[in-house]
N, C-alpha and C positions, 0 to 999 in steps of 0.2 A: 668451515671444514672442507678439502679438498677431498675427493673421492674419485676415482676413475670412471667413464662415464658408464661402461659396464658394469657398475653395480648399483647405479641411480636406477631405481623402477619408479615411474610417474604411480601415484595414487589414485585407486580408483573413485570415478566417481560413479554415487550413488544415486535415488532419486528422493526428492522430498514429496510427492506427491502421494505417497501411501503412508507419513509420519502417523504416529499417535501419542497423546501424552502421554506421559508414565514410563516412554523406552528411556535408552540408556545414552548420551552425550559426551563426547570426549573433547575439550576443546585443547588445543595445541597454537603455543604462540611465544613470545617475548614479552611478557608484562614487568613494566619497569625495567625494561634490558636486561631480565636475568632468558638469557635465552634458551629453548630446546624445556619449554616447560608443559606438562600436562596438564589438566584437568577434569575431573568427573564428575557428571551430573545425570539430568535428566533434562526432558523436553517439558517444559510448563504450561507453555502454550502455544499456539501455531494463530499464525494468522493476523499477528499485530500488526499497528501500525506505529512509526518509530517518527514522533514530531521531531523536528528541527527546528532550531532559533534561524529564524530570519532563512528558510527555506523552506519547499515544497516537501510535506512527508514522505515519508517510503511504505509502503506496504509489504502485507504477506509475510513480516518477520518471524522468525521461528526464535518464542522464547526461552532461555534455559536456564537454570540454577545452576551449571558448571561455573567455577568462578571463572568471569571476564575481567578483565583491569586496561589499563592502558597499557599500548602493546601488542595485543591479543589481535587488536584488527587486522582482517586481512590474515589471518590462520585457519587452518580448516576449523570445521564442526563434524567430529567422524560419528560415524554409528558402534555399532558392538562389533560389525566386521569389517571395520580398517575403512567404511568407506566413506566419500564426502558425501557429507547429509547438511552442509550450509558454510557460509563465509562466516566468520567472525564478525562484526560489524561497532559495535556498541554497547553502551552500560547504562542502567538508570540506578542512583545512588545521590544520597543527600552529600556523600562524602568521598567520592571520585573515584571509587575505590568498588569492591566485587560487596554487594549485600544478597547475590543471590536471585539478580533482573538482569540478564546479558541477553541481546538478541545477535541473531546470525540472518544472513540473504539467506532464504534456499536454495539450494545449489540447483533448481527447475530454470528459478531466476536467471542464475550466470549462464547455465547453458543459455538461454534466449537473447543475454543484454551482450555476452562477451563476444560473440563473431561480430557484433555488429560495431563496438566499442572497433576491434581491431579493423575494421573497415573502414569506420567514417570519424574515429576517436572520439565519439561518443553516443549516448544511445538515446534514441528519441522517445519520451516518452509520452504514452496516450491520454488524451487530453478529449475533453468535451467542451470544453469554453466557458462554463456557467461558475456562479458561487450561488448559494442556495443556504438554508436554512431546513436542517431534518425535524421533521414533522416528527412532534409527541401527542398523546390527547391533549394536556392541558393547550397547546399553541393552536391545535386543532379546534377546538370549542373555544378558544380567545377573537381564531378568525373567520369563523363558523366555515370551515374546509369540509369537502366531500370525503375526507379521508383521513385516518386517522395514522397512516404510515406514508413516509414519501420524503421526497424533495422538495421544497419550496422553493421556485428559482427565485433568489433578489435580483441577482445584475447578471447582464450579456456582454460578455466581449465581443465589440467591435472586429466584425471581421473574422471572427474565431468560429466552429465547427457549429453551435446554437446556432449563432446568429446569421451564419450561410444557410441553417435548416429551418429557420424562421420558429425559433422557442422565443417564449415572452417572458421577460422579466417583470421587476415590480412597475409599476404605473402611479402608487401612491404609498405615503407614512400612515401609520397606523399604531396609537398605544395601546398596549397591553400590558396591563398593571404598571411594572416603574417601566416598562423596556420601551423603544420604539424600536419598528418593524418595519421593514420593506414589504407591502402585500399586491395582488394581483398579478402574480408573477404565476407562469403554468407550476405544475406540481406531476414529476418525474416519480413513477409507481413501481416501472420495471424494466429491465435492457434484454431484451432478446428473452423476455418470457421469465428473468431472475429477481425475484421482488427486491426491491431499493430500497431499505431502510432509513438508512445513513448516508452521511457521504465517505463513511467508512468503508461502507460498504463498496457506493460508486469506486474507490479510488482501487479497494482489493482487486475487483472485478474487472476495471478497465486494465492494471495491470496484469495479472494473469489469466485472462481471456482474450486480450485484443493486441492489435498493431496499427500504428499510425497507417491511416487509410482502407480499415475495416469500414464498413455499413453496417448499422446495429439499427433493432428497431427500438425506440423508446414507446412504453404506455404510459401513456401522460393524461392528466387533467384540464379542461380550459372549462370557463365558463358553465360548468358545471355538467359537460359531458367526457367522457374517455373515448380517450381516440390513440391512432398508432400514427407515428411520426418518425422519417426515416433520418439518422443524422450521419457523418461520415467523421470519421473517428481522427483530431488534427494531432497534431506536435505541440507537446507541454511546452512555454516556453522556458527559459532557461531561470529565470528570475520571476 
């Protein structure tokens, strides 16, 4: 549709960083090509993580039961006053279609990735070089760990932000029940004072807290004492 540019007003944007569940969700997009279409919902949950086949996850997605479908990506996610509160992004569905799981970027997000996208065409994202194994009790009492929450580092990338900071990965196999195990690898507790559960957690936290080239301090485990370790924050790679 052709409009004069004098009557185009850009949309404001809003902030996701004070969301809550239970508010109110508008999503606006093209699903299946019917264009100029609404939707209402609500916010379900904040803070997911949105795997990808054969890609690096996304964090910090903001979930919503507004129907999403194909299409929809890349449309706002407004609040109750017109404003943007996330990107459109994705659906989870046994049947490709809206059951009521659509995630959106939060729009905190695009402020931070899009000048930089329009700078370099594309955004660098933070990275710490490790893959690891999140610590439960039972893995904890499998591999008698000082800790019953954390990181388990298995492997160090060559080269990568660990292993310029000198963290240890595993050194040996180890069964537990049917599984084998990477163990003696350090065990990563917290980033700058923020306990690490997960590596759900690492991936929320290194993305909306950090920038390629931050200094973070890690509390980590070796040998059965805590210590602080300073690492410097690299570029995810692309693959």
């Amino acid at each position: 549709m052709d409009a004069p540019r004098a009557q185009l007003t850009p949309v404001e944007l809003g902030s996701s960083g004070n969301l809550r569940v239970g508010q109110r969700a508008i999503a606006i997009g093209n699903p299946f090509g019917l264009d100029r279409t609404l939707t209402v919902g609500v916010i379900s949950s904040l803070g997911r993580i949105i795997e990808r086949e054969g890609e690096l996850p996304l964090g910090e997605a903001i979930q919503t039961d507004a129907a999403i479908n194909p299409g929809n990506s890349g449309g706002p996610l407004l609040n109750s006053q017109g404003q943007v509160i996330g990107v459109n992004t994705a659906l989870q569905s046994p049947t490709g279609a809206s059951v009521g799981i659509g995630f959106a970027v939060p729009v905190d997000a695009v402020k931070r990735v899009v000048p930089e996208l329009i700078e370099r065409g594309y955004y660098a994202h933070p990275w710490l070089g490790f893959k690891a194994y999140s610590i439960v009790p039972a893995l904890a009492r499998g591999l008698d760990l000082p800790v019953e929450k954390g990181l388990l580092i298995a492997r160090i990338y060559r080269d990568g932000p660990a292993h310029e900071a000198g963290l240890r990965g595993a050194d040996r196999e180890v069964q537990v029940g049917n599984y084998t195990l990477l163990a003696g690898g350090d065990i990563v507790t917290e980033v700058n004072g923020t306990a690490i559960a997960s590596m759900e957690d690492l991936t929320i936290y290194l993305e909306t807290k950090t920038h390629v080239g931050d200094e973070l301090t890690l509390t980590i485990w070796r040998d059965g004492e805590e210590q602080q370790m300073e690492i410097t924050v690299g570029e995810r790679p692309m693959r």
